[in-house]
C-alpha positions in Angstrom: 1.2 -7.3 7.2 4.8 -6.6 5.5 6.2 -3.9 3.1 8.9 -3.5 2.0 12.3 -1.4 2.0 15.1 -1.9 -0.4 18.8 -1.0 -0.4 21.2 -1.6 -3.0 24.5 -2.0 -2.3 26.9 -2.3 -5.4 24.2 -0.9 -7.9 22.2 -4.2 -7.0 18.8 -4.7 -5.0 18.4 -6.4 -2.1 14.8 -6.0 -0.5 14.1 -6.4 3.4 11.0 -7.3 4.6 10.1 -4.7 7.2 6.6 -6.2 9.2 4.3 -3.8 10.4 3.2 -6.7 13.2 6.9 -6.4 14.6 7.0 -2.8 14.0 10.3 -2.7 12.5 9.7 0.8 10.9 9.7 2.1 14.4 13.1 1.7 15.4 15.7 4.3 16.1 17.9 2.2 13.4 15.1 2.6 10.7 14.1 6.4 11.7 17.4 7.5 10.7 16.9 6.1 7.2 13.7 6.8 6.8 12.4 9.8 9.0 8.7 9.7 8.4 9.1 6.0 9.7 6.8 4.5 6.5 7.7 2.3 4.2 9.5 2.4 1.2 12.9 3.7 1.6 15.5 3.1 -1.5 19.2 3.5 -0.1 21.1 3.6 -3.6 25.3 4.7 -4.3 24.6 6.3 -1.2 21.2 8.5 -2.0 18.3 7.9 0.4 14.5 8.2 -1.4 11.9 8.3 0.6 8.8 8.5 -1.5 7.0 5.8 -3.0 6.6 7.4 -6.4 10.0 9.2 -6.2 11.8 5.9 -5.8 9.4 4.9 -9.0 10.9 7.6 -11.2 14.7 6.9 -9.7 14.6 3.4 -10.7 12.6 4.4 -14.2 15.4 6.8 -14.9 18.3 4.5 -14.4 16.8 1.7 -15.9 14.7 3.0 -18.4 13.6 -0.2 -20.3 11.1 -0.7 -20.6 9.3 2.1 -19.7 7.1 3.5 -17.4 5.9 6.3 -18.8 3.2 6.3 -21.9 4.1 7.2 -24.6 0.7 8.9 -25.5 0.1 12.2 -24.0 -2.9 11.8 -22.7 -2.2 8.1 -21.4 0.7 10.3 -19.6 -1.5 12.8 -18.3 -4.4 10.1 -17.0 -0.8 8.1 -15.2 0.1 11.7 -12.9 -3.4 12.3 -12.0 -4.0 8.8 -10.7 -0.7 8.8 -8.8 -1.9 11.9 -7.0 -5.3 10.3 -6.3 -3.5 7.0 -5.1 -1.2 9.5 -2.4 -4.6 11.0 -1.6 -5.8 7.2 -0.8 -2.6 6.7 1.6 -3.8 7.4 4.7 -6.9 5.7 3.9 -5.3 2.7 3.0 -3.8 2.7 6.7 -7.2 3.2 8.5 -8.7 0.3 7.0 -5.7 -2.1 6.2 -5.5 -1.7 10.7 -9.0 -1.5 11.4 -10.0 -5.2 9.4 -7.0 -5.9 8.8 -4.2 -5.6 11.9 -6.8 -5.2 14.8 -5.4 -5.9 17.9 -2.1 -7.0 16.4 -1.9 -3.2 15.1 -1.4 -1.9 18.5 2.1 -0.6 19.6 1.6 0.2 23.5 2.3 3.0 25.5 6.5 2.3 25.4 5.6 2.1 21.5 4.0 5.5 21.7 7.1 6.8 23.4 9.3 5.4 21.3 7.4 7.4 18.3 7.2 10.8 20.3 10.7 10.5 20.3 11.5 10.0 16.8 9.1 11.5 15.0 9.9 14.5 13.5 7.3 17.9 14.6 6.9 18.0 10.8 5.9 14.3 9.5 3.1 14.4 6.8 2.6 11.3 8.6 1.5 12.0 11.8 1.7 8.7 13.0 2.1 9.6 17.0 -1.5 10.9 16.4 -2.7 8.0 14.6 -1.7 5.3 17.0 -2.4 7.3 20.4 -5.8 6.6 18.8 -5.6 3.6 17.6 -4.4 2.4 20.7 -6.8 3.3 22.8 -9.9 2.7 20.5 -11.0 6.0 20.1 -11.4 5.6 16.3 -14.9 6.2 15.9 -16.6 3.6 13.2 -18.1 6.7 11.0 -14.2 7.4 10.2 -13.2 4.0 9.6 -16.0 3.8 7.1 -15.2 7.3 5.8 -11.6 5.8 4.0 -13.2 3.2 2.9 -15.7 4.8 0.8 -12.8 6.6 -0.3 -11.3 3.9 -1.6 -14.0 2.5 -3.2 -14.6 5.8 -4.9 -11.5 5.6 -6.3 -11.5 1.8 -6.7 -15.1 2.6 -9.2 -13.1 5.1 -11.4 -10.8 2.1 -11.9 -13.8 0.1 -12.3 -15.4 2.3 -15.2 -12.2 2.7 -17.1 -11.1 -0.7 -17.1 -14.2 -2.1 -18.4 -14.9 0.6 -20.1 -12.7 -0.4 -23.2 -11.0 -3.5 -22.2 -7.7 -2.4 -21.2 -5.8 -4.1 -19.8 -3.9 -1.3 -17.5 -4.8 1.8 -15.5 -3.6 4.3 -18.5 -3.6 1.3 -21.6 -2.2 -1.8 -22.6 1.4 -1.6 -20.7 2.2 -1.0 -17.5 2.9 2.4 -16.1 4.0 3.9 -13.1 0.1 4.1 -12.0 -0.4 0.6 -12.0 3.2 0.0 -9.3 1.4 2.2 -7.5 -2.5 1.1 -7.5 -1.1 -2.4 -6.9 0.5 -1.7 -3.4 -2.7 -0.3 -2.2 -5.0 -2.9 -3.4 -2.7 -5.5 -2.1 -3.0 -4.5 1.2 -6.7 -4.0 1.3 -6.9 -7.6 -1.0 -5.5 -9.5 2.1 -8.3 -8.0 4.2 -10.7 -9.7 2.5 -12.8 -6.9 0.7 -14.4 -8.6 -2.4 -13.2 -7.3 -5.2 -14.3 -9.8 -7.5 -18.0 -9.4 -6.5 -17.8 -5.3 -6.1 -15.4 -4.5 -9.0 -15.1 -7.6 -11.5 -12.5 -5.5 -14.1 -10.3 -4.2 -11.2 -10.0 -7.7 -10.0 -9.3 -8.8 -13.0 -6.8 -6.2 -13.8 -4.6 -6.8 -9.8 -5.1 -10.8 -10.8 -2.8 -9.7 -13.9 -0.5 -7.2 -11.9 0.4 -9.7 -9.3 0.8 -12.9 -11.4 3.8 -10.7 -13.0 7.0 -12.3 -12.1 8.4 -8.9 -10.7 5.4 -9.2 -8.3 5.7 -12.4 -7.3 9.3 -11.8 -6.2 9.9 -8.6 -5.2 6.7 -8.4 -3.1 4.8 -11.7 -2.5 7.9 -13.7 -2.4 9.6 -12.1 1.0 6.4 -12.1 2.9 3.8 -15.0 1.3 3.6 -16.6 5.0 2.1 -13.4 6.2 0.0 -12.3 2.7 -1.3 -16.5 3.9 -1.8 -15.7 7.2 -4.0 -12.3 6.6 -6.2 -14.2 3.7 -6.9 -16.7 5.7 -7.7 -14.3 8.8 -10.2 -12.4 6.3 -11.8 -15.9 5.6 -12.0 -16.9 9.2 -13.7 -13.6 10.1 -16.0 -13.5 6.9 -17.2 -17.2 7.9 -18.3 -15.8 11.1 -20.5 -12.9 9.2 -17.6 -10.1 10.2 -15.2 -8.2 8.0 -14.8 -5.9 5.1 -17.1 -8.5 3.1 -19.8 -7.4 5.4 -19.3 -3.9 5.5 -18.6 -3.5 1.8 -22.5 -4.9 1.3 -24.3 -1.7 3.2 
């Protein structure tokens, strides 16, 4: 799996692909942009952001059209609480995007875990040192890997109700807000585990089909790393053949 981090020299953007396989955002290099060691980091006229969201309302506020904000009050209000309910989701997102997604591939190694007890910081939100000293040596029990998934899917089935609710075709209307950017990145990753979201949530499915047939999509975040978004789909399709994966699980 690949994310990505973006720099922009000269007032223009230039994304890097930064694979979570090779574990490029655990290198000395990348700590000292980006100390929590996640992905994104925007490096703009010499300004580091950090935050997903916070690089969202950067690049909304210097490029304002269109926008990204409703216009409509309450469409407004619905786009802030589903960002803060989408960086509740984060850390789930990470359990099962490794446990179905990475597996073994996930792993980092004891000189990896040395490499992040050195660089992390004693106050990362992240807590990643924690996170992959378990990971690593299985010690993840299955109750909490099922624990963020039903967290996402309670989150997914608000989506659900809303979107089929009145035909939208957005999170907060008919044009794309800041919520959608957002909701997109986290279905993505789950998407290429293979979790059917056509079967379990038809309008949702509908509604990413639309987010990531956008042209900005396509480029900015399929184009850099389509052999690995292949490679993971067709992982999750090996696995569900064989009566394993998220498919599975999502049917209890």
């Amino acid at each position: 799996m690949s994310e990505q981090a973006c720099e922009a020299p000269d007032g223009r953007y230039v994304f890097h692909s930064v694979s979570l396989i090779r574990k490029d955002h655990l290198t000395a290099e990348y700590a000292a942009i980006q100390p929590n060691m996640v992905v994104p980091v925007l490096v703009h006229d010499g300004r580091v952001i950090i935050e997903s969201m916070d690089i969202v309302d950067y690049l909304d506020r210097i490029f304002p059209e269109p926008a990204l904000v409703p216009a409509d009050p309450d469409a407004a209000a619905l786009m802030a609480s589903l960002i803060e309910l989408g960086k509740e989701l984060h850390v789930s997102v990470r359990y099962v995007s490794f446990h179905w997604g990475l597996g073994r591939m996930g792993r980092i190694g004891r000189d990896g875990e040395a490499r992040i007890a050195e660089l992390e910081r004693a106050d990362s939100p992240e807590k990643l040192l924690d996170f992959y000293r378990r990971y690593n040596s299985d010690t993840i029990d299955e109750d909490t890997y099922l624990h963020h998934l039903r967290a996402l899917e309670s989150g997914w089935g608000a989506q659900e109700r809303r979107l089929a609710g009145d035909g939208r075709q957005f999170l907060t209307g008919d044009t794309l807000s800041r919520a959608d950017i957002l909701w997109a990145a986290k279905v993505l990753r789950i998407f290429e585990c293979g979790y059917p979201f056509a079967q379990r949530f038809p309008a949702l499915n509908r509604w990413f089909e639309r987010v990531k047939a956008r042209p900005a999509f396509q480029v900015g975040v399929l184009g850099p790393n389509l052999a690995m978004h292949r490679f993971f789909r067709v992982k999750s399709a090996v696995t569900r053949l064989f009566g394993g994966g998220l498919g599975r699980v999502a049917a209890r």
